[in-house]
C-alpha positions in Angstrom: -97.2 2.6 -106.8 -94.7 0.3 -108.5 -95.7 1.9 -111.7 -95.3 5.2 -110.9 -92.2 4.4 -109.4 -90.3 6.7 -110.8 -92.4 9.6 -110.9 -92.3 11.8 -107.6 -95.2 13.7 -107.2 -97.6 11.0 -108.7 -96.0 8.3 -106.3 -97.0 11.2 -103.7 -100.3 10.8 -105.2 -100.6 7.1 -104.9 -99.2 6.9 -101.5 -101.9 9.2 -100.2 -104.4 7.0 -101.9 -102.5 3.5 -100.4 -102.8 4.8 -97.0 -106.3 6.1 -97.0 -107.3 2.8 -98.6 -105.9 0.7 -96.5 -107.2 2.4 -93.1 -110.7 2.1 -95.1 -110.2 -1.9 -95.0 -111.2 -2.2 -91.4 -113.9 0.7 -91.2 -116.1 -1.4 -94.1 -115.4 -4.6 -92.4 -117.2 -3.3 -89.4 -119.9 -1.7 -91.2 -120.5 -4.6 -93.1 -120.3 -7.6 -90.9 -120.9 -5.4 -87.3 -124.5 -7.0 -86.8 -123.4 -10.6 -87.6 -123.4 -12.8 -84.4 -120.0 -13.3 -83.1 -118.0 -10.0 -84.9 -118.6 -8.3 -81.6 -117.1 -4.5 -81.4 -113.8 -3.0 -81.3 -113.6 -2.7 -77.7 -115.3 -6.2 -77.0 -114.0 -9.8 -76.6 -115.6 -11.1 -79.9 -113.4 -11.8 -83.1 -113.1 -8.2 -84.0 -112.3 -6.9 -80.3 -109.6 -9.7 -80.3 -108.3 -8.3 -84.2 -108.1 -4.9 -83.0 -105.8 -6.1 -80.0 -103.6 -8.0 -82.5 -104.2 -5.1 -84.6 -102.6 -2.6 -82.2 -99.3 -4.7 -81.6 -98.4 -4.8 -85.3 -95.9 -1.3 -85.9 -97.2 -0.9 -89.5 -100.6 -0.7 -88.9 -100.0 1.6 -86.1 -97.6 3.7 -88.5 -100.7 2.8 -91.3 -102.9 4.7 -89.1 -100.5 8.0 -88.3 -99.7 8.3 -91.9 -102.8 8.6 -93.1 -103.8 11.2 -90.9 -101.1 12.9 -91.3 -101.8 12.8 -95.0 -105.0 13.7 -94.3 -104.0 16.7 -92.3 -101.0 17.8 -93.2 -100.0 16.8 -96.6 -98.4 14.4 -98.8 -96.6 11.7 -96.5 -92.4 12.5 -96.6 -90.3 10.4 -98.4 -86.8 9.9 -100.0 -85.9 8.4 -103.2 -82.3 7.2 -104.2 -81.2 7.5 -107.2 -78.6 6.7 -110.1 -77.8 8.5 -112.8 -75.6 7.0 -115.4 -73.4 9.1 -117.8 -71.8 7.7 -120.9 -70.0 9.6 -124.2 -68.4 7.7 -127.4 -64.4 8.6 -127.3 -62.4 8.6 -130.3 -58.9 7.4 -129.4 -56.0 9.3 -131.7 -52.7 8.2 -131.4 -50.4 10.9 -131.3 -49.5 12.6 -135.1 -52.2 10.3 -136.9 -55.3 12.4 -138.3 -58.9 11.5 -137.4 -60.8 10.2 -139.5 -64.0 12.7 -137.7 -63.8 16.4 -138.4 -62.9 18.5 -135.3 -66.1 20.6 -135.7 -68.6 17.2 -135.9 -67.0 16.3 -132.3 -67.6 19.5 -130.9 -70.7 19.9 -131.8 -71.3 16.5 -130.8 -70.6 17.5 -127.1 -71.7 20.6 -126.6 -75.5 19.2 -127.4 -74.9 16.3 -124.9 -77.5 16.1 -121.9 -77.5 14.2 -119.0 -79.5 11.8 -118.1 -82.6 11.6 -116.0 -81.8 10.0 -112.7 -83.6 6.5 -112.2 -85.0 5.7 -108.7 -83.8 3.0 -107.1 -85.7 2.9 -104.1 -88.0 5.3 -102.0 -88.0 5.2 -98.2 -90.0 7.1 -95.6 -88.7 10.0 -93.7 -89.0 12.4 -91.2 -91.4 10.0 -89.9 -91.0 12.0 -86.8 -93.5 14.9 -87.6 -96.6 12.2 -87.8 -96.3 10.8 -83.7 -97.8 12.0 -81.0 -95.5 12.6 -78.1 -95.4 9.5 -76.1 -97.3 7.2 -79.4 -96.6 3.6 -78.9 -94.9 3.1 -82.6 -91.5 3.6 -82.7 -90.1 6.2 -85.0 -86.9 4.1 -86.0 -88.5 1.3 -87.4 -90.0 3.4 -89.9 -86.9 5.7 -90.7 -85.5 5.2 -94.0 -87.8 1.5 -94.5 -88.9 1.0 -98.1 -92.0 2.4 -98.9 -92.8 -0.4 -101.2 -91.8 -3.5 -98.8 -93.9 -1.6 -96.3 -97.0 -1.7 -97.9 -96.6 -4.8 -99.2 -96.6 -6.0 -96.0 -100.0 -4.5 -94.9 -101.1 -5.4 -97.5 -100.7 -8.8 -96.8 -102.1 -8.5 -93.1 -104.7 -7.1 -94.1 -106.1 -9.5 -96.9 -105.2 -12.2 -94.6 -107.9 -10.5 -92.4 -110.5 -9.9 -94.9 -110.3 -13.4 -95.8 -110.9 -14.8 -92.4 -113.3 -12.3 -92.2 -115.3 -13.7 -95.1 -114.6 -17.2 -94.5 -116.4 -16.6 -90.2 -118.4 -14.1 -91.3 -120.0 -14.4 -94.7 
């Protein structure tokens, strides 16, 4: 996503993807190490049961799971970017009675083909985040308004490859 950054509808695209990759993580990890002694269910009092509860008291990966059905269902997840756009022209400074040494027409012409820039994004943050919660769902709506989509999934990411890895290192 980083390097789409600055392209809307492809970091769209690669949120979509994020979300439904990262609610994948757990699904395979139960598929693949469900009959080994000890991994026990998700309702059970083995090492996944007890992941699951941890699991459930973490906001993002209860916000992890809404958003991607909500991408799922609905469409692309909402989000905001900020931007800056940054303006600049060359000035020719005459001092009063002198002559320039640029033709009038060159300067006009000059301006009248200047553009403006494209805006760079400086940051994208979720919205509206609302519209994915079930009345009465246990994550709380304001921890997600306006946090940084980037930071965000950073930090599941980072959750969740600490549990793959103790995964693998009990289970493999």
């Amino acid at each position: 996503m980083k390097k789409v950054f600055q392209d809307d509808e492809v970091f769209s695209f690669n949120l979509s993807s994020f979300v439904e990759a990262a609610r994948s993580i757990t699904l395979h990890m139960q598929k693949q190490y469900g009959m080994k002694e000890g991994f026990g269910k998700k309702d059970g009092n083995e090492w996944y049961g007890s992941k699951v509860a941890e699991m459930s008291k973490q906001p993002n990966l209860r916000f992890l799971i809404k958003a991607r059905n909500y991408s799922e269902k609905e469409g692309p997840i909402p989000t905001g970017a900020t931007r800056s756009s940054v303006f600049s022209a060359d000035l020719i400074l005459v001092n009063e009675g002198s002559k320039t040494e640029t033709p009038e027409s060159e300067i006009t012409e000059a301006l009248t083909t200047l553009e403006p820039p494209e805006p760079k994004t400086l940051g994208r943050w979720f919205w509206d985040v609302s519209r994915y919660l079930d009345k009465g769902d246990k994550v709380h709506a304001p921890e997600f308004e306006k946090s940084d989509v980037i930071e965000t999934c950073d930090s599941i990411i980072e959750y969740l490859d600490n549990l793959v890895n103790e995964c693998e290192k009990k289970f493999s």
